[in-house]
Backbone bond lengths (Angstrom), bond angles and torsions (degrees), N, CA, C in turn:
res aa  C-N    CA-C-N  psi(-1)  N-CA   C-N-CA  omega(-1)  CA-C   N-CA-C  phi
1 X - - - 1.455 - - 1.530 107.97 -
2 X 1.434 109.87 136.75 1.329 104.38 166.68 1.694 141.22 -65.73
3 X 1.525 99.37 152.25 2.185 75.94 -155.09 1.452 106.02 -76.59
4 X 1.150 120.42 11.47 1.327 124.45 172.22 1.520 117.76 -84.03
5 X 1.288 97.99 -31.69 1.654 104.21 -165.33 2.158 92.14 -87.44
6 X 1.655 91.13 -46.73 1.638 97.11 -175.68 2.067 112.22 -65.88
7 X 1.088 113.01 -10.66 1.874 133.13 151.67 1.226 97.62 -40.14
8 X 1.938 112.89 -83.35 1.479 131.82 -155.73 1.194 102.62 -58.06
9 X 1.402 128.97 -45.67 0.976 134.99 162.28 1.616 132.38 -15.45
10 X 1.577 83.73 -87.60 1.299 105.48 170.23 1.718 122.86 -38.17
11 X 1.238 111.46 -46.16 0.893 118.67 -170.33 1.728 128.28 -76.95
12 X 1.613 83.65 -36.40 1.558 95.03 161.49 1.707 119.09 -73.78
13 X 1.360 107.44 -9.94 1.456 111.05 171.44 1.683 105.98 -85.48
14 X 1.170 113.83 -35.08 1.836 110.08 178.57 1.702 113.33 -48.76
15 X 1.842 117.02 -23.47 0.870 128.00 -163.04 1.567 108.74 -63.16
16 X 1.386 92.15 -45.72 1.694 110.21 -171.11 1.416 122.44 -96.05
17 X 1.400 100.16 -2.50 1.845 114.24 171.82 1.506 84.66 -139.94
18 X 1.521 119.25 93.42 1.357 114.04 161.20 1.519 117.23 -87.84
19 X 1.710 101.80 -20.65 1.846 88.22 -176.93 1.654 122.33 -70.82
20 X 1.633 96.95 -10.22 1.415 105.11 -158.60 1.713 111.01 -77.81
21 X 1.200 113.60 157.93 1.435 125.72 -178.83 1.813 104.30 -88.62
22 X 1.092 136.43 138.98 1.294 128.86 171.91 1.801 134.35 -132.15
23 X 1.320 112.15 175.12 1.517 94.04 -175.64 1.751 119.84 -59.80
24 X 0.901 92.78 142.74 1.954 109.18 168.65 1.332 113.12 -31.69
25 X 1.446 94.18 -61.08 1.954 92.96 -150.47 2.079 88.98 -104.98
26 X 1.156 132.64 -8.64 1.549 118.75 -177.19 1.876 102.27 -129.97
27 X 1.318 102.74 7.46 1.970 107.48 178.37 1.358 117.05 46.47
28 X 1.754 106.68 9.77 1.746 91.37 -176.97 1.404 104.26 -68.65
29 X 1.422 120.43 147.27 1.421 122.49 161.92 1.476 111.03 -48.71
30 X 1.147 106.45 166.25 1.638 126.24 -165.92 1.580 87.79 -88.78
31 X 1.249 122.13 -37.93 1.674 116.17 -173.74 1.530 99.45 -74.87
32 X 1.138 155.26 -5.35 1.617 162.22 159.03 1.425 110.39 -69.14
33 X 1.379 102.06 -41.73 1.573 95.87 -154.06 1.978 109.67 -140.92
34 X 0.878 124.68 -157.60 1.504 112.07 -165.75 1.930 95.61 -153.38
35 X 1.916 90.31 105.90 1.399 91.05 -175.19 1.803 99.94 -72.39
36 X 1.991 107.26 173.83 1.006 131.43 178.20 1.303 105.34 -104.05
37 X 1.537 109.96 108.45 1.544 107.54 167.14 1.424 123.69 -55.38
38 X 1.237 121.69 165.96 1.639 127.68 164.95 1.233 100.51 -132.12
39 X 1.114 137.29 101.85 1.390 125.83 168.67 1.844 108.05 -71.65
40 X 1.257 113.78 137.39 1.383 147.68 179.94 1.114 99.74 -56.60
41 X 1.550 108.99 -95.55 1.564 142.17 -128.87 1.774 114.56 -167.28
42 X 0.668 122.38 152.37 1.473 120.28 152.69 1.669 103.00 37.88
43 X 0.805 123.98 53.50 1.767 122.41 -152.53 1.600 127.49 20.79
44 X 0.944 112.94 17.39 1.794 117.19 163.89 1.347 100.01 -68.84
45 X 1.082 117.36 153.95 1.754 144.71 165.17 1.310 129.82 -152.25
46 X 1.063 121.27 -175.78 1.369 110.87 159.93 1.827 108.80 -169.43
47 X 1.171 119.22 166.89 1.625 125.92 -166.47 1.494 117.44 -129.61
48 X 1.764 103.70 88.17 1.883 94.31 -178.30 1.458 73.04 -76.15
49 X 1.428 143.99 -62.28 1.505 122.41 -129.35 1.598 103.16 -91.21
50 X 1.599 109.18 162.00 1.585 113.07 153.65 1.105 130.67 -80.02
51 X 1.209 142.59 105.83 1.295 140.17 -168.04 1.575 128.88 -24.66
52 X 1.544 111.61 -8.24 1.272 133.20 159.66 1.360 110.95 -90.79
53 X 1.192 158.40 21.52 1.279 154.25 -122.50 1.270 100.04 172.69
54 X 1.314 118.57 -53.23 1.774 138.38 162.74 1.157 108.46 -51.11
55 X 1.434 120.59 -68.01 1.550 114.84 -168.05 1.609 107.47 -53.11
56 X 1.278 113.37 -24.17 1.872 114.33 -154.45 1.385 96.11 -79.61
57 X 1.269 131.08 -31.81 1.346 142.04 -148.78 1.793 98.48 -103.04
58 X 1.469 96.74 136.97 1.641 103.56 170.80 1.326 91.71 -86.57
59 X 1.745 107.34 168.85 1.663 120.38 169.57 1.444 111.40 -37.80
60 X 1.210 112.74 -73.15 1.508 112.64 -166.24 1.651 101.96 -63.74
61 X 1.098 130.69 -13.49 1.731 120.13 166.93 1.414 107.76 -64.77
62 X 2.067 114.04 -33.68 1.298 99.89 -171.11 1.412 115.07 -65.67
63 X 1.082 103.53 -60.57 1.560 139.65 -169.01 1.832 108.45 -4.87
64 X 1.481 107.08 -48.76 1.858 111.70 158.88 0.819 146.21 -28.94
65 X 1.515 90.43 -55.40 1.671 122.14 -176.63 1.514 107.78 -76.95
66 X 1.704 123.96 -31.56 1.059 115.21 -173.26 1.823 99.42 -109.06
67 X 0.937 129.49 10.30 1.342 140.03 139.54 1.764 140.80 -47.34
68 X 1.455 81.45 -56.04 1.662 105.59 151.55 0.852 123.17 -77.61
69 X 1.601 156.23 -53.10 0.869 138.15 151.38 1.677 134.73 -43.82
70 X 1.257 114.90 11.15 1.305 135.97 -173.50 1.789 99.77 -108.04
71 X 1.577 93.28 -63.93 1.934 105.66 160.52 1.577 96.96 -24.98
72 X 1.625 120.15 -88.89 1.160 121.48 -145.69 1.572 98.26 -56.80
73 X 1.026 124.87 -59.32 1.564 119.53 -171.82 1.480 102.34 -31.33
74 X 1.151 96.55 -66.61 1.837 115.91 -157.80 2.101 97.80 -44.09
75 X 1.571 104.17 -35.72 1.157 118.98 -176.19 1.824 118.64 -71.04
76 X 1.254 101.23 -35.20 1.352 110.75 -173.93 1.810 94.54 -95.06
77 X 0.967 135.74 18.17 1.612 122.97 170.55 2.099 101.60 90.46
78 X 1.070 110.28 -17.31 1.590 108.75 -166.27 2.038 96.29 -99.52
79 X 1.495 88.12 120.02 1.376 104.81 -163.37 1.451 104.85 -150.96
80 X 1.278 121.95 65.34 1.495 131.27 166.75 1.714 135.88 -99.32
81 X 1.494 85.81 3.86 1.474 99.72 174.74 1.698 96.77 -138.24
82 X 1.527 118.49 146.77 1.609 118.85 147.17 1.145 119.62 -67.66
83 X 1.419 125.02 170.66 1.355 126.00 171.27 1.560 104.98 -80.14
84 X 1.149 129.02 -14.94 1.663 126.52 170.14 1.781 100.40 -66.76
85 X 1.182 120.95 -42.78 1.583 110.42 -167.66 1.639 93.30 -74.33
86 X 1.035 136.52 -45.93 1.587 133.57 -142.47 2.449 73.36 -88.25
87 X 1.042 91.68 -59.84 1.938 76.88 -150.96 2.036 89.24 -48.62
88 X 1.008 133.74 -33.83 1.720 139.41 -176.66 1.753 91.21 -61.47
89 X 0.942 122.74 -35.81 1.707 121.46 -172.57 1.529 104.95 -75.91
90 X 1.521 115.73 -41.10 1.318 106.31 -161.53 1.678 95.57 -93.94
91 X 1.435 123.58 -26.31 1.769 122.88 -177.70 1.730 89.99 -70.12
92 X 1.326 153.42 13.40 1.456 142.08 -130.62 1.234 114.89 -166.06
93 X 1.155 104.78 -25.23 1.694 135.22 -172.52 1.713 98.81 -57.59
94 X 1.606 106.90 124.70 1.247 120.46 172.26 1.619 100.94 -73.14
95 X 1.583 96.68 171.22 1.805 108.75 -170.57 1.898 109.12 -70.41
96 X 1.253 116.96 155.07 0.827 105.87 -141.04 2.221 98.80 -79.70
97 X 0.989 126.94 -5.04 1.234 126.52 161.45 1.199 143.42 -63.18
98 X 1.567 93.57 -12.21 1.425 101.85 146.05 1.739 138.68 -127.79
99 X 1.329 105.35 60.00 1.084 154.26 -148.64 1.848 108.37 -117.26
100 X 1.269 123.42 117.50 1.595 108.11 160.99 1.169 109.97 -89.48
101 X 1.522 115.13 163.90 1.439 118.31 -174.75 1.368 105.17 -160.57
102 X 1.238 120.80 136.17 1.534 147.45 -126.97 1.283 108.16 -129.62
């Protein structure tokens, strides 16, 4: 789908899952769609993308998405990873089948 159309989408899906948190780069809610973990460290992770959204993207496409979501942490006081472990997680990141997803 085009990411323009999968945007409109998205967005018209936030309507009907407003509590939900959603992907970065296509806004579907997390209740629509099935984020892609990254595990960190110590088994922490976390999922700007949807695993549909993930696959499309080379490393360095991710790298933003999980950047920002690093921003917001760093922003809201929640800071349990550096940005050296999370960008080493996503250049490092096994294939995505063996992967949990949320």
């Amino acid at each position: 789908m085009d990411k323009l159309l999968k945007r409109i989408r998205g967005v018209f899906l936030q309507f009907l899952a407003p509590a939900y948190g959603s992907c970065g780069r296509c806004w579907t809610p997390w209740k629509y769609t099935k984020g892609h973990c990254t595990n960190f460290n110590n088994g922490g992770g976390g999922f700007p993308l949807c695993e549909d959204c993930w696959r499309l993207l080379t490393v360095g496409e991710r790298l933003p998405y999980y950047r920002k979501l690093w921003k917001d942490w760093e922003k809201d006081g929640y800071i349990d990873y550096t940005w050296e472990e999370i960008e080493n997680a996503v250049i490092n990141e096994n294939l995505p089948s063996q992967q949990k997803h949320y």
